[in-house]
C-alpha positions as CSV (number, residue, x, y, z in Angstrom):
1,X,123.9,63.2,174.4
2,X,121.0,61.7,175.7
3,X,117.6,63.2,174.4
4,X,114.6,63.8,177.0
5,X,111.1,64.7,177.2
6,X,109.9,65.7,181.2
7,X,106.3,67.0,182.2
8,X,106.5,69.0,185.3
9,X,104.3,69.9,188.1
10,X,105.2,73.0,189.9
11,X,102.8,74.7,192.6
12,X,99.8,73.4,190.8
13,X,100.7,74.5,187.3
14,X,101.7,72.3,185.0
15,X,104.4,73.0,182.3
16,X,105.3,70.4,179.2
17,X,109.1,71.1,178.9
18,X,111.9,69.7,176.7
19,X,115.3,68.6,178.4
20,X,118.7,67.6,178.1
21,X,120.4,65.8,180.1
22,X,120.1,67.6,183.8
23,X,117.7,69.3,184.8
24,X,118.8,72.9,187.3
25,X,118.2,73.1,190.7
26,X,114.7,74.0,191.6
27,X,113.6,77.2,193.8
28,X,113.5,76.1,197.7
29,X,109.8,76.4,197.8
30,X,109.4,75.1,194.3
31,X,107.7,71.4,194.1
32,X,108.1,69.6,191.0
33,X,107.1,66.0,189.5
34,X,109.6,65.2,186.8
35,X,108.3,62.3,184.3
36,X,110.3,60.8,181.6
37,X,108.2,60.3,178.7
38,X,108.6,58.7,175.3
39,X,109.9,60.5,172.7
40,X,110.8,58.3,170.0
41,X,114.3,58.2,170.8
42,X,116.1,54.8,171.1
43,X,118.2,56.6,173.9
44,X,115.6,58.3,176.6
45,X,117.3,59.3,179.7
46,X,117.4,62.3,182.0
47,X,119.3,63.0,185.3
48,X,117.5,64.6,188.0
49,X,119.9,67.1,190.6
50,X,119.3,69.0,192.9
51,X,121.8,70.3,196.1
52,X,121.3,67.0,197.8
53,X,122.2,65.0,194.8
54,X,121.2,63.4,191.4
55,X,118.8,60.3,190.2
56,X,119.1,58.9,187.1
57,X,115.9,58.1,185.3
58,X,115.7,56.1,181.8
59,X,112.6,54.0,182.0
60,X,109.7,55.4,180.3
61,X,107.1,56.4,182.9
62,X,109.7,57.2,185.6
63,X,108.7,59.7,188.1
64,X,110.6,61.7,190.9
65,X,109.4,64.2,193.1
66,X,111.2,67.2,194.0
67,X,110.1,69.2,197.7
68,X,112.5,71.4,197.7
69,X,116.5,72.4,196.5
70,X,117.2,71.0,200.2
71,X,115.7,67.8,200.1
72,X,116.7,64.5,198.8
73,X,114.9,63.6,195.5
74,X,112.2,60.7,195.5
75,X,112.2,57.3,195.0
76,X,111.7,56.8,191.4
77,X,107.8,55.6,190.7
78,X,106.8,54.4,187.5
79,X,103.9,55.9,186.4
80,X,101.4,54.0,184.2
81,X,100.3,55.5,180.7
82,X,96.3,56.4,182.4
83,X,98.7,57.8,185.2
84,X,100.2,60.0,182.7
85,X,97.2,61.1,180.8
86,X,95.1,61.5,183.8
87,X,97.1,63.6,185.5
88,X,98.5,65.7,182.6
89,X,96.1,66.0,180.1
90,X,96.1,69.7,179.5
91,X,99.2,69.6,179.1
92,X,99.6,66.9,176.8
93,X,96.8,68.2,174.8
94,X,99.2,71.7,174.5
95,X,102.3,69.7,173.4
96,X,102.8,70.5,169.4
97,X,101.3,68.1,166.7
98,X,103.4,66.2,164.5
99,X,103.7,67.3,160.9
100,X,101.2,65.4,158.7
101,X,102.9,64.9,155.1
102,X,100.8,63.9,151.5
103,X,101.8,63.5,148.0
104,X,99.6,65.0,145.3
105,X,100.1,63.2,141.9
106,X,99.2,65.1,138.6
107,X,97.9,63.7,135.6
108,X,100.9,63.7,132.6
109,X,100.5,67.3,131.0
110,X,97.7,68.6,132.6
111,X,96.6,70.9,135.8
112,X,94.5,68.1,136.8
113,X,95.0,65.3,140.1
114,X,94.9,61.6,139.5
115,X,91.5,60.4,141.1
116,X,93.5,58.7,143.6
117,X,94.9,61.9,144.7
118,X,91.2,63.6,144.8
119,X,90.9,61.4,147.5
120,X,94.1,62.3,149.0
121,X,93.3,65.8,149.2
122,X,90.1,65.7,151.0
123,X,91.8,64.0,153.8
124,X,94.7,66.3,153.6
125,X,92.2,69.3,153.7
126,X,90.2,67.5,156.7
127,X,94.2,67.1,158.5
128,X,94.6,71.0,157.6
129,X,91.0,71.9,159.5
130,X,91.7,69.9,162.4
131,X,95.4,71.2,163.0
132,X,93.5,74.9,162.3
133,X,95.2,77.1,162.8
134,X,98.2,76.1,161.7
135,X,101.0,76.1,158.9
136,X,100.6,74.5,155.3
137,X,103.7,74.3,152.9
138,X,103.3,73.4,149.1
139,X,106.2,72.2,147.5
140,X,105.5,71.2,143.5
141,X,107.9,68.5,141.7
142,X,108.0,67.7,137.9
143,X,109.9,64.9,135.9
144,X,112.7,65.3,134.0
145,X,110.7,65.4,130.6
146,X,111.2,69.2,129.1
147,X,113.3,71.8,130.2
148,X,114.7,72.4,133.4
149,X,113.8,76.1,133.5
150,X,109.9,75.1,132.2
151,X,109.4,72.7,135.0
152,X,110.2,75.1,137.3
153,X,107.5,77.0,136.1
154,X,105.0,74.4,136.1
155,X,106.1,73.0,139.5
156,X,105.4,76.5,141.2
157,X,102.2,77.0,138.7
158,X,100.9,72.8,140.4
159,X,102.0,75.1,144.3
160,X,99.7,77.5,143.9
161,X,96.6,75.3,142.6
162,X,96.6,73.5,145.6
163,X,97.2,77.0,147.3
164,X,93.7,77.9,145.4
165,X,92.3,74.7,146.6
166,X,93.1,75.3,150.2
167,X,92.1,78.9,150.6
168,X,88.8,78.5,149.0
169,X,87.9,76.2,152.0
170,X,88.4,79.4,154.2
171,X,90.7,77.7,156.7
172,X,92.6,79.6,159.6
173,X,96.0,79.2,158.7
174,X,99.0,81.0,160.1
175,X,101.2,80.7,157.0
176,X,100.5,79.2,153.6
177,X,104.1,78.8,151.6
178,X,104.5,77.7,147.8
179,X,107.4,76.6,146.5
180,X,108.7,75.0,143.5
181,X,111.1,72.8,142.6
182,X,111.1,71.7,139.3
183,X,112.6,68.8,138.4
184,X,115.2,69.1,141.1
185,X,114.8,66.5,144.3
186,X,113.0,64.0,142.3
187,X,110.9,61.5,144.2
188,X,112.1,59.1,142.0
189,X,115.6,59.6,140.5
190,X,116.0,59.1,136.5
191,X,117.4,60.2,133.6
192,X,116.8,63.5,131.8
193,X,113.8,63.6,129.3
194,X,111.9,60.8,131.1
195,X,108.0,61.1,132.3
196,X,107.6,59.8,135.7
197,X,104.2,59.9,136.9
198,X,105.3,59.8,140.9
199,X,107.3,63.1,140.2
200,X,105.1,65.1,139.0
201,X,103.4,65.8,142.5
202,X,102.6,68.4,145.3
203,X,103.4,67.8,148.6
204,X,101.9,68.8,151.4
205,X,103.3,69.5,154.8
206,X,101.2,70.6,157.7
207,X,102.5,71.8,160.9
């Protein structure tokens, strides 16, 4: 199945809409541009049908133009990129963000971040204000070093300082979720009983 991201153009509004494979026949008085954009999909194709037929489109920037249910679709134009953007900014602009991920690292034994990871989370807390308002998960690791049911502790007890972190920059978020998973889903795999500075971490999803 061929996956397939259109922007259309119908009777001056403009909808940002998510296909597969065909798109239905349009309304008689409906007018519609259909653009096939790039969605970071090595297959990107999408038929266009209407009662007078079908066009298949699967070069990025493709564009056909649909007068009616009646009439024969377009000639397919390519569309340049400043085409695009020009002519569908708001709409663009509406289309979701893509998830921003970071890594917190903790120092060995301690409540505290790795300077390194000071640094991360100001950025990470800049990426949370500009997504605002938006959704924030918190999921805390360990290593394998101490019991299994202690690390789960301290993974969800890492979660919620961040949480703290967060929420005292007074942020409009939608939903902030802590979760921990002790030493289960390690970032790196080992043995039991080891101290792995890269799993003891936070990470940080923002949606």
């Amino acid at each position: 199945m061929l996956s397939t991201l259109s922007v259309l153009e119908s009777i001056g509004i403009m909808f940002l809409t998510a296909f597969i494979c065909v798109i239905k026949p349009i309304p008689k008085k409906a007018k519609s541009l259909v653009v096939l954009l790039n969605n970071g999909k090595i297959q990107n194709a999408i038929n266009v049908s209407n009662e007078k037929g079908s066009t298949h489109i699967d070069k990025i920037g493709g564009a056909v133009t649909l007068k009616d249910s009646k009439t024969a679709i377009s000639k397919i134009k390519i569309m340049s990129k400043e085409e695009i953007e020009k002519k569908f900014s708001k709409a663009l602009s509406a289309s979701p963000k893509k998830a921003l991920h970071y890594i917190l690292y903790f120092k060995k034994g301690q409540m505290q971040l790795t300077k390194t990871s000071e640094n991360t989370l100001t950025k990470a807390l800049q990426s949370i204000k500009n997504y605002a308002p938006c959704i924030v998960d918190l999921i805390g690791h360990t290593d394998t070093a101490g019991s299994a049911q202690g690390n789960l502790r301290i993974s969800l007890k890492r979660s919620n300082y961040i949480k703290n972190l967060i929420e005292n920059q007074n942020i409009n978020i939608y939903s902030l979720l802590v979760k921990g998973y002790g030493e289960e889903d390690l970032l790196v795999p080992t043995a039991n009983n080891i101290h792995e500075a890269k799993n003891r971490n936070v990470e940080i999803v923002i949606k």
